[in-house]
ROLO-640953 format. One record per residue: x, y, z of N, C-alpha, C in turn. Coordinates in pm, whole numbers, plus 50000, padded with zeros to 5 digits. Example, Ala and Ser with C-alpha at 12.3 -4.5 7.8 and 13.67 -1.06 7.14 Angstrom:
<nodes>
@nx->51319, ny->49431, nz->50780, cax->51230, cay->49550, caz->50780, cx->51320, cy->49670, cz->50780
@nx->51285, ny->49775, nz->50708, cax->51367, cay->49894, caz->50714, cx->51290, cy->50003, cz->50787
</nodes>
This chain:
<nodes>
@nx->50085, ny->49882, nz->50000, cax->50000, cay->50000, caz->50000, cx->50089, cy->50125, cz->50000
@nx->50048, ny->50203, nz->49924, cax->50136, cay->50305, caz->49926, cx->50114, cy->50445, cz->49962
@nx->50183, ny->50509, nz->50049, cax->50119, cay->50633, caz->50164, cx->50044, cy->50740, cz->50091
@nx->49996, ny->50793, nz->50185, cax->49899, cay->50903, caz->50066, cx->49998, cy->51018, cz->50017
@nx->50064, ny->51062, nz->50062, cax->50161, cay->51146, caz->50000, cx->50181, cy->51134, cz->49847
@nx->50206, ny->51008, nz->49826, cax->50231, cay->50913, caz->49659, cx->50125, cy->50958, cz->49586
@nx->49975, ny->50947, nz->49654, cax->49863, cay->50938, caz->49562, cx->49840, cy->51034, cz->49566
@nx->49896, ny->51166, nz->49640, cax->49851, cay->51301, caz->49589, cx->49983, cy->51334, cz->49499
@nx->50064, ny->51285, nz->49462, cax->50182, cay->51319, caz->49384, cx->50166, cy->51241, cz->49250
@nx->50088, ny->51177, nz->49236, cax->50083, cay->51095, caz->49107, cx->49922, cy->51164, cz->49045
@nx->49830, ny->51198, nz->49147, cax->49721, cay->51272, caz->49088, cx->49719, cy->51429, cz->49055
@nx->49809, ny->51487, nz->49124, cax->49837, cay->51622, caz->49094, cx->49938, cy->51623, cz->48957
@nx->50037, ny->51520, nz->48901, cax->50138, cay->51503, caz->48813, cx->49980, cy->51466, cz->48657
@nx->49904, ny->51388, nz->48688, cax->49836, cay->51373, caz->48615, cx->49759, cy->51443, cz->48573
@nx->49695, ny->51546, nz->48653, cax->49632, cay->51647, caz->48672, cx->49704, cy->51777, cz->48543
@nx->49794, ny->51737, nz->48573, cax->49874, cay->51863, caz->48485, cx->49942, cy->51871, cz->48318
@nx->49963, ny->51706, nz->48354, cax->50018, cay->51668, caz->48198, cx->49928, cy->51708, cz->48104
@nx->50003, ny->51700, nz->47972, cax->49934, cay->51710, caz->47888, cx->49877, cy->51874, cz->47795
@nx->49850, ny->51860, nz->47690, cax->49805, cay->51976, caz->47606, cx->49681, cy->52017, cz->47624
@nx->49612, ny->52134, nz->47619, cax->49452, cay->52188, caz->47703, cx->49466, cy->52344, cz->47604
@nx->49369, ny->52303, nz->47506, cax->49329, cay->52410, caz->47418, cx->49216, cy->52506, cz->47453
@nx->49175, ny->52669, nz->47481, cax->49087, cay->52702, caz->47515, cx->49088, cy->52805, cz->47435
@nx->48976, ny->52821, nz->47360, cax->48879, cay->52918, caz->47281, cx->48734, cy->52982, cz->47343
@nx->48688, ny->53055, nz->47291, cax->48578, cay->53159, caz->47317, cx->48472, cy->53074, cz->47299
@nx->48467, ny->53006, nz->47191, cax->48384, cay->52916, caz->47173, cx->48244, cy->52973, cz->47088
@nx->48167, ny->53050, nz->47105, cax->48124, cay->53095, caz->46977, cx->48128, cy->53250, cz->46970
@nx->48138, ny->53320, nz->46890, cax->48141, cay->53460, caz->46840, cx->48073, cy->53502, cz->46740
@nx->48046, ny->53613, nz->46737, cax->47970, cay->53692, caz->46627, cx->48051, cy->53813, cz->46565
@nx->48006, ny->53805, nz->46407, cax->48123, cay->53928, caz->46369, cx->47999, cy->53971, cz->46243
@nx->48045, ny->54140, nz->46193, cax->47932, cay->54215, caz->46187, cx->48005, cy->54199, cz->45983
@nx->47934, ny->54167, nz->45915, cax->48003, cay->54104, caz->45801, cx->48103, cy->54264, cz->45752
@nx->48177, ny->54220, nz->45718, cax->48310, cay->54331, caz->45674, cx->48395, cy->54334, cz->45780
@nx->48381, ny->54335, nz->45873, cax->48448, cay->54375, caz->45964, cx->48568, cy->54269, cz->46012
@nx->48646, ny->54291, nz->46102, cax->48737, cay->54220, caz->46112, cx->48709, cy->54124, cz->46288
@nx->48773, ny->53987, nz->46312, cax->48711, cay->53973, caz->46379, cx->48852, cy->53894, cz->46449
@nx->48881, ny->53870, nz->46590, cax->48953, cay->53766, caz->46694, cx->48910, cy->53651, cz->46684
@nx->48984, ny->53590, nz->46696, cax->48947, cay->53373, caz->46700, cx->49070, cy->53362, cz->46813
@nx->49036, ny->53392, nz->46942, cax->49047, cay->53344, caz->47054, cx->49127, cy->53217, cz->47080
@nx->49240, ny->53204, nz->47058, cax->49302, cay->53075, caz->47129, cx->49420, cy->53080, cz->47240
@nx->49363, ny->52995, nz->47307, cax->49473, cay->53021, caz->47454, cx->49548, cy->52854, cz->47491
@nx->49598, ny->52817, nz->47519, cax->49670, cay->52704, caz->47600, cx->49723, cy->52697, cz->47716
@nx->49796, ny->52544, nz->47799, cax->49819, cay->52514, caz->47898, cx->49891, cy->52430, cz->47843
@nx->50043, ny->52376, nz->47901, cax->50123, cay->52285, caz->47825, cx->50174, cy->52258, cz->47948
@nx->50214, ny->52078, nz->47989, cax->50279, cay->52053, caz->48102, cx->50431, cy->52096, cz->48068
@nx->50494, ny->52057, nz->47928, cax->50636, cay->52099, caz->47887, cx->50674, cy->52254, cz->47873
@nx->50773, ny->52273, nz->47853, cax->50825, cay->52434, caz->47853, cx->50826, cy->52480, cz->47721
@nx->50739, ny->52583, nz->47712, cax->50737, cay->52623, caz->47586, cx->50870, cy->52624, cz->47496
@nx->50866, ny->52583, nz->47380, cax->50959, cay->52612, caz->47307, cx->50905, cy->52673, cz->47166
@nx->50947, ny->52812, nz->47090, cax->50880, cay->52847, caz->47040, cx->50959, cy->52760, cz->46879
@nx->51061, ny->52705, nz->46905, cax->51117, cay->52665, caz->46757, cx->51027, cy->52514, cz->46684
@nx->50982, ny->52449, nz->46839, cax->50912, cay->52358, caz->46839, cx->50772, cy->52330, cz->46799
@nx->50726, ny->52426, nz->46862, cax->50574, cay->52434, caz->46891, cx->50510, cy->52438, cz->46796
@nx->50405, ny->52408, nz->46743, cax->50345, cay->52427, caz->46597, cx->50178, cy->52481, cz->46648
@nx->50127, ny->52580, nz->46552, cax->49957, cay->52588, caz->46593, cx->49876, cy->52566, cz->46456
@nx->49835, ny->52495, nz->46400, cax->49771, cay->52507, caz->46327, cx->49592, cy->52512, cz->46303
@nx->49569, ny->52611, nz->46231, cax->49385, cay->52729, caz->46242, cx->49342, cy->52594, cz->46120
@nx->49263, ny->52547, nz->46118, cax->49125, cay->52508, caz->46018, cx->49002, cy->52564, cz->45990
@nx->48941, ny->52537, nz->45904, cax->48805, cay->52587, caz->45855, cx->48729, cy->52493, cz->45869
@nx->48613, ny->52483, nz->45896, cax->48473, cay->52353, caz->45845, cx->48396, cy->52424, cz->45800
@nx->48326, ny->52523, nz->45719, cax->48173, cay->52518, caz->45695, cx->48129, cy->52408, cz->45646
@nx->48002, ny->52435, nz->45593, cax->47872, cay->52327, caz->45609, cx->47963, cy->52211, cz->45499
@nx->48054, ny->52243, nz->45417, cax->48134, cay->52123, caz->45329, cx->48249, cy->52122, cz->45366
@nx->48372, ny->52093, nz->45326, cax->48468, cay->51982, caz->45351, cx->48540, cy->52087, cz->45420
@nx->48654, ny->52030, nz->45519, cax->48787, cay->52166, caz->45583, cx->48866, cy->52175, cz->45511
@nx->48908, ny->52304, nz->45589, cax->48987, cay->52407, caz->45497, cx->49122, cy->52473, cz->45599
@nx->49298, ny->52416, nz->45515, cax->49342, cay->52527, caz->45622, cx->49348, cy->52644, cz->45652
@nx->49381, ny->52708, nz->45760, cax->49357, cay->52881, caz->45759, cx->49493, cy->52946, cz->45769
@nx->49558, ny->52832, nz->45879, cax->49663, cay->52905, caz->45926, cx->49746, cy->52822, cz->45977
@nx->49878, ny->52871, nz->46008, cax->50008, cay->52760, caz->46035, cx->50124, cy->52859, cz->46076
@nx->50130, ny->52765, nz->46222, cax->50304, cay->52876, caz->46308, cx->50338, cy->52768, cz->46371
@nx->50492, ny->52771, nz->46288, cax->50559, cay->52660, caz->46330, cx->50730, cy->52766, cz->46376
@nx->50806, ny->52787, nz->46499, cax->50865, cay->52898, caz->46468, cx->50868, cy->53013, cz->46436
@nx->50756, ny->53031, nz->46336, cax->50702, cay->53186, caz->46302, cx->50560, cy->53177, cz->46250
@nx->50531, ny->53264, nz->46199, cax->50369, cay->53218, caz->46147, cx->50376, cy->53229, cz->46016
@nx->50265, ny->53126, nz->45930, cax->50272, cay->53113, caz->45778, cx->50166, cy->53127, cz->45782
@nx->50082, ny->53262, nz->45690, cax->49987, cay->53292, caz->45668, cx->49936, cy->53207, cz->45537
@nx->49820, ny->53204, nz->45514, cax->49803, cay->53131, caz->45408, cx->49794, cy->53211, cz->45263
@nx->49877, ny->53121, nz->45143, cax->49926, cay->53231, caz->45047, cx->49823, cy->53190, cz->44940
@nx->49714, ny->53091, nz->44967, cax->49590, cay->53062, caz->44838, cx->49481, cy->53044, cz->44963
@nx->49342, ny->53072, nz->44846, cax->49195, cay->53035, caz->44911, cx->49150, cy->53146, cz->45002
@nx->49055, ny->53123, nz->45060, cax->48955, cay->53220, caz->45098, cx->49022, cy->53311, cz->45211
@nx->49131, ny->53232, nz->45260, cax->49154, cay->53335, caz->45397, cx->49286, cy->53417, cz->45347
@nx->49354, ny->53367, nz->45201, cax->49490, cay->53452, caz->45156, cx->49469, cy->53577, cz->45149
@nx->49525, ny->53677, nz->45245, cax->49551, cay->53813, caz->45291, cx->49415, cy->53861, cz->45399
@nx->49369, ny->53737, nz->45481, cax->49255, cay->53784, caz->45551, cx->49252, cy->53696, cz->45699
@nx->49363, ny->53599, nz->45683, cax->49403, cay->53553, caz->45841, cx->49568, cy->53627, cz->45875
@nx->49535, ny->53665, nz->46008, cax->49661, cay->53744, caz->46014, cx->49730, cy->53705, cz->46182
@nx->49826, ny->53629, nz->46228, cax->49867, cay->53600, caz->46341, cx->49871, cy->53718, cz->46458
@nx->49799, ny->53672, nz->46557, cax->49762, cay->53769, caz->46652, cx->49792, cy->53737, cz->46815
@nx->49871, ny->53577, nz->46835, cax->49907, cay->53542, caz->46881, cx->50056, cy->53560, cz->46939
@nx->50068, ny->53486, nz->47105, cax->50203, cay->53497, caz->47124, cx->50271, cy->53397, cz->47202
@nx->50311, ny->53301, nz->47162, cax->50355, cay->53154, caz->47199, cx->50429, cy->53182, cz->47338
@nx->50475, ny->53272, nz->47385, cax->50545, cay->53241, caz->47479, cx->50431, cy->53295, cz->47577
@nx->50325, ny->53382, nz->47559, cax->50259, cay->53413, caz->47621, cx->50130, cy->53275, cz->47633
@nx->50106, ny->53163, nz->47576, cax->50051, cay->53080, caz->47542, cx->49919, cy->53119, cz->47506
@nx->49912, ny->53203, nz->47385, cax->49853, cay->53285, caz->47247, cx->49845, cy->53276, cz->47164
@nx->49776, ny->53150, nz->47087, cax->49746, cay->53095, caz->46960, cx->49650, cy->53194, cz->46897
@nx->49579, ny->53279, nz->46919, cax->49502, cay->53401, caz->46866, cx->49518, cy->53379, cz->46691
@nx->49411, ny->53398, nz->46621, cax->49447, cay->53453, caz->46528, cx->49319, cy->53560, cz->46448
@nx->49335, ny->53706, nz->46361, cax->49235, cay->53743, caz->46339, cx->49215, cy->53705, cz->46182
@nx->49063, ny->53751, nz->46164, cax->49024, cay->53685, caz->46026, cx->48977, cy->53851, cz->46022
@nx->49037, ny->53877, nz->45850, cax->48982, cay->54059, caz->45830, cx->48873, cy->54033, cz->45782
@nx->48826, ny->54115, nz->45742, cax->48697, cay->54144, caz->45654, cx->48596, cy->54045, cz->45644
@nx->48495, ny->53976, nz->45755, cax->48457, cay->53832, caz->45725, cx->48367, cy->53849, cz->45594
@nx->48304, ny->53737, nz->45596, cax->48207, cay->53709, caz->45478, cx->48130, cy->53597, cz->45507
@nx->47991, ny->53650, nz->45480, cax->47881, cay->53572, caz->45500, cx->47932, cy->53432, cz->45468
@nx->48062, ny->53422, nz->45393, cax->48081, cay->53265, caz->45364, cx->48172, cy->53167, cz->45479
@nx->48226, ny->53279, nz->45569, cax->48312, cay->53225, caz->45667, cx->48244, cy->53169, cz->45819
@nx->48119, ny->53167, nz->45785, cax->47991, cay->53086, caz->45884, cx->48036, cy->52931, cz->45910
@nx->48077, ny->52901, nz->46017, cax->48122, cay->52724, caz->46040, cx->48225, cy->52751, cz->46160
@nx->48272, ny->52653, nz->46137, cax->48381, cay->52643, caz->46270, cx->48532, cy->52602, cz->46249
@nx->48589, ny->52707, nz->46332, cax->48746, cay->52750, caz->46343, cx->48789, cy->52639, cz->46402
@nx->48941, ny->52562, nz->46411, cax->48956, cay->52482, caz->46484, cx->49124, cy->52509, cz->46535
@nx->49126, ny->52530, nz->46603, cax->49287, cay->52547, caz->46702, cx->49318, cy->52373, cz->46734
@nx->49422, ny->52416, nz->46711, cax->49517, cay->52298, caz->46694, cx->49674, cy->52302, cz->46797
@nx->49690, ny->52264, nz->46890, cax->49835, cay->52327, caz->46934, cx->49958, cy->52184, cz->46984
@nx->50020, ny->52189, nz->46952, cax->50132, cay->52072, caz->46952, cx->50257, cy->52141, cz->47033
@nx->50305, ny->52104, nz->47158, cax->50378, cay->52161, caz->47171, cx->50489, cy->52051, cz->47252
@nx->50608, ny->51983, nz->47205, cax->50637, cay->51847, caz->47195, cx->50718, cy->51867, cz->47317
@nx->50703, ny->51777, nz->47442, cax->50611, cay->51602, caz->47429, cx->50468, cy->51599, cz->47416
@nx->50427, ny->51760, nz->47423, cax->50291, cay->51773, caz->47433, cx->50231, cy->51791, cz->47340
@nx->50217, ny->51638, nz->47210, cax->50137, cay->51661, caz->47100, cx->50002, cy->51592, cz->47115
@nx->49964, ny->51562, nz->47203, cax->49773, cay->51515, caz->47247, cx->49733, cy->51570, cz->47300
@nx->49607, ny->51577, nz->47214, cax->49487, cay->51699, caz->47319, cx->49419, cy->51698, cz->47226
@nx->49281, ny->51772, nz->47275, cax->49189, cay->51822, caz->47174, cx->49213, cy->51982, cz->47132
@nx->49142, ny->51940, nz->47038, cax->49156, cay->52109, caz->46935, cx->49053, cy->52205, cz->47004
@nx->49086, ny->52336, nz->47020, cax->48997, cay->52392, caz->47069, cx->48874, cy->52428, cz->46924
@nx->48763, ny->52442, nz->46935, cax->48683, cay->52522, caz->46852, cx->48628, cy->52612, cz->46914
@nx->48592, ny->52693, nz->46774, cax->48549, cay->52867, caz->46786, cx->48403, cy->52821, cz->46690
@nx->48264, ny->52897, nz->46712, cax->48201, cay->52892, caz->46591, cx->48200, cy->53050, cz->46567
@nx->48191, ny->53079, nz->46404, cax->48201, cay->53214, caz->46351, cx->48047, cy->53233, cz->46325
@nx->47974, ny->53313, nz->46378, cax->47831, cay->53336, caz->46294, cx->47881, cy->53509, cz->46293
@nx->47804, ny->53514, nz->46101, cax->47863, cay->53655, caz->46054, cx->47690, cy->53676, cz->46050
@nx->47715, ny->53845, nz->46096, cax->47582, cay->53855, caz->46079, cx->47575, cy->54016, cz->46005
@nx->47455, ny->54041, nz->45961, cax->47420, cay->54174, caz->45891, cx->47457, cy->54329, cz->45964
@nx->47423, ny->54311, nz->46078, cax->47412, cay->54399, caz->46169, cx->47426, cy->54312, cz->46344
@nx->47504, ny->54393, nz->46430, cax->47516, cay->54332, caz->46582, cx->47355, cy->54276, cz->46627
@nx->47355, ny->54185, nz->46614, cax->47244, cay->54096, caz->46631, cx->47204, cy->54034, cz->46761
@nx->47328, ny->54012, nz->46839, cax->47297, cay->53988, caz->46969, cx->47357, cy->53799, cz->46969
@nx->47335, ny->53725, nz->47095, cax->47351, cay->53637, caz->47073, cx->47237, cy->53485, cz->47056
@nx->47163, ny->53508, nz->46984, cax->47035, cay->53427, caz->46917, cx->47086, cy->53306, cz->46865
@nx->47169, ny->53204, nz->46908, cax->47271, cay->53110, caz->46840, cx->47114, cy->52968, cz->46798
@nx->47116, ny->52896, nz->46688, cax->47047, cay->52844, caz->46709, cx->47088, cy->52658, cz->46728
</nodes>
């Protein structure tokens, strides 16, 4: 049997491991306008920013789409819907996966997906964001 000291040292060690993605989770943006996609983390390892990778996805209602990619630095995307309209807003050492999307469009309706790898800490879930673009500040009526 092993003293309790152990079992609070092996549940607090467990407690902590591991990658923990956190987003806003849904948002509203006023169409044109420019909008935050909220990503934050928790990493049991020490950040390393040469290491670390974040990569942004798309889903609307058909197939995904990438948005965005910082591996060392950030690679904006240079084709498709978000080329010159996702822009890194994040700050890895601050554990700030952020990124903004300019000018939305009624077509950017679906869900964002944060992605953060930061090695040994490459398991976890992805955080999601949902984007609803709307005409005018509408309030939050999600359905």
């Amino acid at each position: 049997m092993l003293p309790c000291w152990c079992y609070c040292y092996f549940e607090c060690v467990l407690r902590v491991s591991g990658m923990r993605v956190y987003t806003s989770g849904e948002v509203e943006a006023v169409n044109g306008t420019d909008v935050r996609l909220k990503c934050t983390f928790q990493s049991s390892a020490t950040i390393n920013p040469k290491t670390i990778t974040v990569s942004w996805s798309f889903r609307p209602l058909k197939k995904k789409q990438e948005v965005f990619y910082f591996h060392d630095r950030p690679y904006p995307p240079t084709e498709g819907r978000f080329r010159k309209r996702a822009l890194w807003a994040g700050d890895i050492m601050g554990r700030d996966a952020s990124i903004i999307i300019r000018e939305v469009k009624f077509t950017y309706n679906g869900t964002f997906s944060c992605q953060v790898k930061n090695p040994p800490d490459v398991h976890g879930n992805a955080g999601e964001v949902r984007l609803r673009v709307v005409t005018t500040g509408q309030g939050q009526d999600w359905e």
